[in-house]
N, C-alpha and C positions, 0 to 999 in steps of 0.2 A: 598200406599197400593196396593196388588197384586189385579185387578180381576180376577176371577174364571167363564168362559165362561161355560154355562151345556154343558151336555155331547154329544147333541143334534148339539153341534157348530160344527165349521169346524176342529179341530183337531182333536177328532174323527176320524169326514169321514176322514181326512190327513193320519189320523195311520190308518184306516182300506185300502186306497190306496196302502200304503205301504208294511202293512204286504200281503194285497194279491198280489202284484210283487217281496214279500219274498228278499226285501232289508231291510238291521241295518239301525237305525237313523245315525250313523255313517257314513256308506256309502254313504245314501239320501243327509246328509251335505256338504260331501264332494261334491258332483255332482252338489248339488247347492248354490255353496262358503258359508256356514252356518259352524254353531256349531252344533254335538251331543247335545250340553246342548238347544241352542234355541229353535233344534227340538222338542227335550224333552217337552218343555214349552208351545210350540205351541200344543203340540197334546193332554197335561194334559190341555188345558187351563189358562194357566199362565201366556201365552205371545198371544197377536192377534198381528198376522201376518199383513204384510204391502199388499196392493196388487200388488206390485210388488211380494214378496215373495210368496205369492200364484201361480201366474203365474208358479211362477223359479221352484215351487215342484208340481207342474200340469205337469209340463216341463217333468221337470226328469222322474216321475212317468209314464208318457204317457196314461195320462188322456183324454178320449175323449173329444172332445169340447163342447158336451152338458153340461158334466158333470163338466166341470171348469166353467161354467158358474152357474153352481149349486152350486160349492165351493166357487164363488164371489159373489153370491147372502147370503147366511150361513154369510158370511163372515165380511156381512156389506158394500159391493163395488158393483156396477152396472155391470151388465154383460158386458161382453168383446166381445164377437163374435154374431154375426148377424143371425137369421136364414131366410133368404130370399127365399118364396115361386119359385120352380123349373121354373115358366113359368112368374117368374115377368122380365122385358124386360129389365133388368138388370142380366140374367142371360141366357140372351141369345149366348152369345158366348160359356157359361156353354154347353148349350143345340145343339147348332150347331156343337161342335168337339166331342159328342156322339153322335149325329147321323149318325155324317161321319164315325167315329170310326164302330160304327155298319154293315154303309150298305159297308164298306172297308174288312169289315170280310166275310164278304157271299162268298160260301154259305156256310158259316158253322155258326153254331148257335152260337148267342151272344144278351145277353140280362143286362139292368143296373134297379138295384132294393135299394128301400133306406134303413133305418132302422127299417122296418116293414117286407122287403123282398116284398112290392107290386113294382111291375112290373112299373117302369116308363120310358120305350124305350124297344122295342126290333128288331130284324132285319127277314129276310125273315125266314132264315132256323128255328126260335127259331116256328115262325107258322105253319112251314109244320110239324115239332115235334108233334104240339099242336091240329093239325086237328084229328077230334074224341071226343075230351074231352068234358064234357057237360055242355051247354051252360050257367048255372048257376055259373057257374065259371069261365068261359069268362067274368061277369056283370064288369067293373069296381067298385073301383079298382081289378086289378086283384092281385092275391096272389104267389108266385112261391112256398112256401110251400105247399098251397092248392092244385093248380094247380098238383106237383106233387106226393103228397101222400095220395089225394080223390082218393076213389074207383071209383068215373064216373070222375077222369082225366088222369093224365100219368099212374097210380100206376098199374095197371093191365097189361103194356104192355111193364114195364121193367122186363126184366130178370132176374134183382139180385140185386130185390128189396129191401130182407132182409138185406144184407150190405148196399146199397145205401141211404135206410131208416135209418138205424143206424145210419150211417154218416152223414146225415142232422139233425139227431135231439140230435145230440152231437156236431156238429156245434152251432145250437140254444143255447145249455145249455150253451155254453160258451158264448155267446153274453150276454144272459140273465144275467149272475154270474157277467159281464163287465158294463153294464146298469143300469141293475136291476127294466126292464122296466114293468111294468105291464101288458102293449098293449104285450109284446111281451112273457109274461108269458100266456096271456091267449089263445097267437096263438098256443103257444107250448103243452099247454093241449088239445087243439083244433084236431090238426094234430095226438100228439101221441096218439088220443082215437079212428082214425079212423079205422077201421078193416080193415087185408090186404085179399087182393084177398087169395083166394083159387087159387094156382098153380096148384092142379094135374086135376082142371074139364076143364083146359084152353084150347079152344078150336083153338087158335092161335099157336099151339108148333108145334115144328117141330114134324116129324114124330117119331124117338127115343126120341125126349124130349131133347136133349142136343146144343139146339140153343144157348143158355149163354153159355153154355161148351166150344163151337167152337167160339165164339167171345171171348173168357179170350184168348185161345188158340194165334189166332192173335194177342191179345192187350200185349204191354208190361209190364213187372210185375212193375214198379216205381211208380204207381199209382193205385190207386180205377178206375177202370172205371163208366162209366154209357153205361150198357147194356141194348137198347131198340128196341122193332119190331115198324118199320114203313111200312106200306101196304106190308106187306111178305118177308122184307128186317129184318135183324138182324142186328143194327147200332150199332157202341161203339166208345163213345167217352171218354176223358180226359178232365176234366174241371179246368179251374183256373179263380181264382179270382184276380182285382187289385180294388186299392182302390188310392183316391190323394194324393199327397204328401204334409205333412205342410198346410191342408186345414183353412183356416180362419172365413168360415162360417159352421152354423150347417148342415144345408141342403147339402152341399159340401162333410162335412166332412163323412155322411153317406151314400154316393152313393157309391155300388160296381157293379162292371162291370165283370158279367162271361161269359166267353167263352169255348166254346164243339170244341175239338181240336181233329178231328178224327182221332182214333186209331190205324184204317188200313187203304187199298189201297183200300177196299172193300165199305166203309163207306165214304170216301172222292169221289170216282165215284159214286155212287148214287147219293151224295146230290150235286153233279157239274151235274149230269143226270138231277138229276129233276128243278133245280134252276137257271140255265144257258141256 
């Protein structure tokens, strides 16, 4: 006799993985030496998957690590990946080559935050940024969404906030839509409810108002910048993000590490001015 797993089981979550990285069972089988028909069975319920098989289409799928261990948990199999607190002393080499990593970047800003986006490392320049901001938001943990789009933190002294803002919380929604995490739904209502500065009473602009104008101006067009005043300096940087490679633990696998890759000669002298 066939059992019939509800719908609640892991084929489901397996077909809804799939259809959202908009690959056929066809394809999925082929990638991980299967059949269309297993697939088929596995995701109606008609076939439980081995845990080897679960891994192989976590595999394919590029399934975060949390989240395979949520489809070996559904599954009937014991999780697979570890998630080991950042400052257990087994994660100390973890924590040693982000440090150096960081204070090797200075002085340009770079800072590593985990799957909440709080703040766990960051380097000199990321605090000369952050001088200003109100001290309520400095409590631990700190938040880098918070951080920059409260009205008492960065949000009032970037320039072109409106895009910048967009872009972080279109970032989120894709985290979110990939997670499906709660904690980080409720940051994202959090952040997008906070109201933005009023631009035109700012009493920080330059004298025409076209401070952001004349840093786009400098910054090259391949990327979004981040345009921000630091004590009467108009800064713009490029940011990117990295992430590990083939992480094995949860904690690992949600660390991203971004760095502000200043976008003129203007911006890079200052923060070698003031940090050196």
């Amino acid at each position: 006799m066939t059992t019939v797993f509800p719908d609640t089981g892991v084929g489901p979550l397996l077909r809804d993985w799939r259809e959202r990285r908009r690959i056929s069972q066809l394809d999925l089988a082929l990638r991980a030496d299967s059949s269309a028909r297993h697939i088929s069975f596995i995701e109606t319920g008609r076939s439980r998957p081995s845990e080897d098989m679960v891994l192989r289409l976590a595999e394919q799928l590029d399934i975060p690590v949390r989240e395979r261990n949520a489809l070996l948990v559904v599954a009937g199999y014991a999780p697979r990946y570890a998630q080991t607190p950042l400052d257990d002393p087994a994660m100390a080499s973890v924590r040693d080559g982000l440090d150096r990593l960081l204070a090797g970047y200075e002085p340009y800003p770079a800072l590593v935050v985990d799957g909440r986006y709080d703040v766990v490392a960051a380097n000199r320049g990321i605090a000369l940024l952050m001088e200003g901001v109100a001290e309520e938001l400095l409590t631990p943990p700190l938040n880098a969404m918070r951080i920059t789009l409260h009205p008492a933190g960065l949000a009032p002294r970037i320039r072109n906030l409106a895009e910048w803002r967009a872009d972080l919380l279109t970032q989120m929604e894709r985290q979110i839509a990939l997670v499906r995490s709660p904690e980080l739904r409720t940051l994202y209502e959090e952040v997008a409810a906070y109201p933005v500065p009023d631009r035109a009473d700012r009493a920080d602009r330059d004298a025409d108002g076209r401070g952001a104008d004349r840093a786009r101006e400098r910054t090259p067009s391949f990327a979004l910048p981040l345009v921000i005043e630091h004590g009467g300096q108009v800064l713009s940087f490029i940011a990117s993000i990295a992430t590990f490679n083939t992480p094995m633990d949860v904690t690992v696998a949600e660390l991203a590490i971004e760095t502000f890759l200043p976008a003129d000669r203007e911006t890079a002298a200052y923060l070698r001015e003031r940090l050196q």
